[in-house]
Each structure stands twice: as structure tokens, then as C-alpha cells.
C-alpha positions as CSV (number, residue, x, y, z in Angstrom):
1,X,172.1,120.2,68.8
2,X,169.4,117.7,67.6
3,X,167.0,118.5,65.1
4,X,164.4,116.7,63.1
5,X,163.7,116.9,59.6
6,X,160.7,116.1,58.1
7,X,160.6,115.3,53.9
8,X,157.6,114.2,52.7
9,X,156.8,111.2,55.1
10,X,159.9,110.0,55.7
11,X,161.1,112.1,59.1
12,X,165.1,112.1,60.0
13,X,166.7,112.6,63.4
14,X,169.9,114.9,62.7
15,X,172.3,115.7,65.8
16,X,175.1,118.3,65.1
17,X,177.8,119.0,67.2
18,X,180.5,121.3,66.2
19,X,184.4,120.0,67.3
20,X,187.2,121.9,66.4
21,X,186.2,123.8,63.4
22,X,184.5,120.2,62.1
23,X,180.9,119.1,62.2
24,X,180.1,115.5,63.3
25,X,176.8,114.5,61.8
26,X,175.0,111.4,62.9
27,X,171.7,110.9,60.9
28,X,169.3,108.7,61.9
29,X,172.2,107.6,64.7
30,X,174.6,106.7,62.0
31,X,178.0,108.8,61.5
32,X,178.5,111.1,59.1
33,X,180.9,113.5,57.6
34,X,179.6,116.7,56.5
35,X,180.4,120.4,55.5
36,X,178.0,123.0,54.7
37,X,179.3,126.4,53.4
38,X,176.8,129.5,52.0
39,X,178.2,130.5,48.2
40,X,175.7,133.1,47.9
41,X,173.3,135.1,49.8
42,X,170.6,134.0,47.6
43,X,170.2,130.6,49.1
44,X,172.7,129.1,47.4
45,X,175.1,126.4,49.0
46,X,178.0,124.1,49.0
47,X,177.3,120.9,50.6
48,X,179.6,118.3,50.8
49,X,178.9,114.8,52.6
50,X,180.7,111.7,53.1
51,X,183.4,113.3,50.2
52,X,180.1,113.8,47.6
53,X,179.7,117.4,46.7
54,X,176.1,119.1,46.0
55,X,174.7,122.0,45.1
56,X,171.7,122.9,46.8
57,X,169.8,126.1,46.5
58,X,167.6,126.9,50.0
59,X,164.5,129.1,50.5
60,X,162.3,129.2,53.5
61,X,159.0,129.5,53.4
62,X,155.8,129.7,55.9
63,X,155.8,126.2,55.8
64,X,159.1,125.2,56.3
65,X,162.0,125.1,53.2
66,X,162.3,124.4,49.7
67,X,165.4,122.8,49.1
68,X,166.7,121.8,45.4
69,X,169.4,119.6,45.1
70,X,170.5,117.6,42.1
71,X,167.4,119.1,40.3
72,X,165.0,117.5,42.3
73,X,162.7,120.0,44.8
74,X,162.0,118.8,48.4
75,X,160.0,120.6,50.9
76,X,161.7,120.1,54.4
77,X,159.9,121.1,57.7
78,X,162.7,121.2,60.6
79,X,162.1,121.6,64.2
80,X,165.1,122.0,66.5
81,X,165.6,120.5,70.0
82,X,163.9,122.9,71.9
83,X,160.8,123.1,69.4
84,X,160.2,120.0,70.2
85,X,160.3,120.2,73.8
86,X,158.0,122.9,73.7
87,X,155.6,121.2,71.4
88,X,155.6,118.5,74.2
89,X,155.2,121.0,76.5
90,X,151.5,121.8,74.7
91,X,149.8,118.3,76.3
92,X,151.6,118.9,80.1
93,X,152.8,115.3,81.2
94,X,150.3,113.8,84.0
95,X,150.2,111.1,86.3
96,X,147.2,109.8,87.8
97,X,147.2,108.3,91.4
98,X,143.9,107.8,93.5
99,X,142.0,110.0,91.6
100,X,144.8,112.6,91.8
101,X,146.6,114.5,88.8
102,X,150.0,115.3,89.3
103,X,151.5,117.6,86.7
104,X,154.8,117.9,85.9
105,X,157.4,120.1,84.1
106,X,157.7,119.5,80.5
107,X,161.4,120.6,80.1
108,X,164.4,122.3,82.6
109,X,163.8,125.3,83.8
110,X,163.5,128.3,86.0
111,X,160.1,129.0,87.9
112,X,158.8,132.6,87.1
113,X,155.4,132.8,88.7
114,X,153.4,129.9,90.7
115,X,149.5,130.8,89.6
116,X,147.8,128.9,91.8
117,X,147.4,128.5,96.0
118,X,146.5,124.8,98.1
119,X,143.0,125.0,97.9
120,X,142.5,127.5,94.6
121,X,139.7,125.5,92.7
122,X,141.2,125.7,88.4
123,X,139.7,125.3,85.4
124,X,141.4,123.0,82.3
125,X,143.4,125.1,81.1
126,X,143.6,127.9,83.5
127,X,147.6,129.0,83.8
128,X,149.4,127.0,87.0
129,X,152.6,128.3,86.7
130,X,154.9,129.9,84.3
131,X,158.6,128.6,83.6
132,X,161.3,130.2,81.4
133,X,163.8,128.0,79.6
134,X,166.4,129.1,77.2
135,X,165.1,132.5,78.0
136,X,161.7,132.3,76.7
137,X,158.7,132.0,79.4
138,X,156.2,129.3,78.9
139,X,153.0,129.2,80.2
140,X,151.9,125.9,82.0
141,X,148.4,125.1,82.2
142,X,146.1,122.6,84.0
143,X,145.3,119.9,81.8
144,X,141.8,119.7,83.9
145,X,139.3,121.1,85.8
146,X,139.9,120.7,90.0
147,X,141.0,121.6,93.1
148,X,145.2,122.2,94.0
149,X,146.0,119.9,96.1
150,X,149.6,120.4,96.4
151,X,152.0,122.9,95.0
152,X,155.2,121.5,94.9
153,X,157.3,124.9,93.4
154,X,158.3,128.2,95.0
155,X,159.1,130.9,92.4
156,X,163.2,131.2,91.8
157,X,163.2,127.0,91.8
158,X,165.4,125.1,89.2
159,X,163.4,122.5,87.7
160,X,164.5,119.9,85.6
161,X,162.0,117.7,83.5
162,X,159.7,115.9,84.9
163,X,159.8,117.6,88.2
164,X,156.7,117.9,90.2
165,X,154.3,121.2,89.6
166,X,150.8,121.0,91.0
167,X,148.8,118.4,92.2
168,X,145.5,118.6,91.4
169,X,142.2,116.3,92.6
């Protein structure tokens, strides 16, 4: 799973896959070693990386997570893979041909509902469709005012990203 972790300015990219009972760890693309193990259920926690061993105490918080390690305090904000392809999903990918807006799907997934008809005239941000991915439904709306020119789904489709939606002139 990739996530991203945001301290301060800096931001890191973190992918975590689980092999065997081991966690490989690449930050920022680079290998590491890494073990993380709960002490208590008070946010306390063993952390050891690349054979260094830390103590860090974790709370989280509206804004994210207050971490302490080494008696320095951090606030960390993480968003996790799908977070983020949600978050992209906000500003609907477009392409423009000959005056024509074709919007596509912002992440894999199954089509729920289709909103829209050929012909329906939609206002920006009136719902076109709605998609579920990992089990959560996401509304897709038009990033424009129009007329559908084309519906390219049929509720039941798989879609992956970038698939076509709606077209819309």
C-alpha cells in the first residue's frame, strides 16, 4: 500500500508491502528495513528501522497525528492510496476536443447509476454518474455546464481509470 506523509513541508512517499511476516519499506523509492510493534494502548510504540530502535509515542488528532520521537514533536498528516485517488477524483479529469469535454473516470471501478441521457442539457456540477470503488460510492459530477453528447457507460460496467464517462459540448 502507498501512502504519503506530510511533516511540516517536507512530504514523503511511503509504500508498504507485507511479505512473509516482514514489511519492506521503500521511502521516497529507496529500500528500507522496518518493524513497527504497539507497546501500549496508549499510543506508545516500538519502532525499529534499518537496526536503530525508537520510541515513539502516537496520538491522532483532527488534523492528522502527533508523533514524538527522540523528544522531538512532529505533526504528520497521512493520506493513503485511495485518499488520494479520491481527492483527484474532486477536479474530474477532462479532455477537450473541438469544443467537446470528455470526462473521464478518476479511479477503477464499478458503475452504480448513469445520471444523465444523449441530449440531457447539465449544469457544472450536476451528478453524471456515480461509481463505487473499494466499496464506497463516489459521486461524479460535470465539471461544466452543457449538453451530453455521448454516454459512454451502462450501469454494471467495470471501469478502469481514465475510461470514458460522458461527453459533453
Amino acid at each position: 500500500m502507498q501512502y504519503q506523509a506530510k511533516i511540516g513541508e517536507q512530504t514523503y512517499t511511503v509504500d508498504i508491502e507485507e511479505r512473509g511476516g516482514e514489511l519492506l519499506v521503500r521511502l521516497n523509492g529507496a529500500p528500507t528495513t522496518a518493524d513497527l510493534r504497539q507497546v501500549s494502548a496508549l499510543g506508545l510504540f516500538s519502532l525499529l528501522v534499518d537496526g536503530q530502535s525508537y520510541e515513539v509515542f502516537a496520538e491522532e488528532r483532527e488534523d492528522g497525528y502527533a508523533v514524538a520521537i527522540g523528544g522531538e514533536l512532529y505533526q504528520v498528516q497521512i493520506e493513503d492510496e485511495w485518499s488520494l485517488r479520491l481527492a483527484r477524483a474532486a477536479a474530474p479529469r477532462v479532455h477537450l476536443r473541438r469544443g467537446e469535454m470528455v470526462v473521464k473516470s478518476p479511479m477503477p471501478g464499478l458503475v452504480m447509476s448513469v445520471a444523465v441521457q444523449v441530449g440531457d442539457a447539465v449544469a457544472e456540477g450536476q451528478t453524471l454518474t456515480t461509481l463505487e470503488a473499494m466499496k464506497v460510492e463516489n459521486e461524479i459530477r460535470s465539471p461544466q455546464a452543457g449538453t451530453v453528447k455521448a454516454v459512454h457507460i451502462a450501469p454494471g460496467k467495470r471501469l478502469e481509470e481514465c475510461d470514458k464517462l460522458v461527453t459533453i459540448g
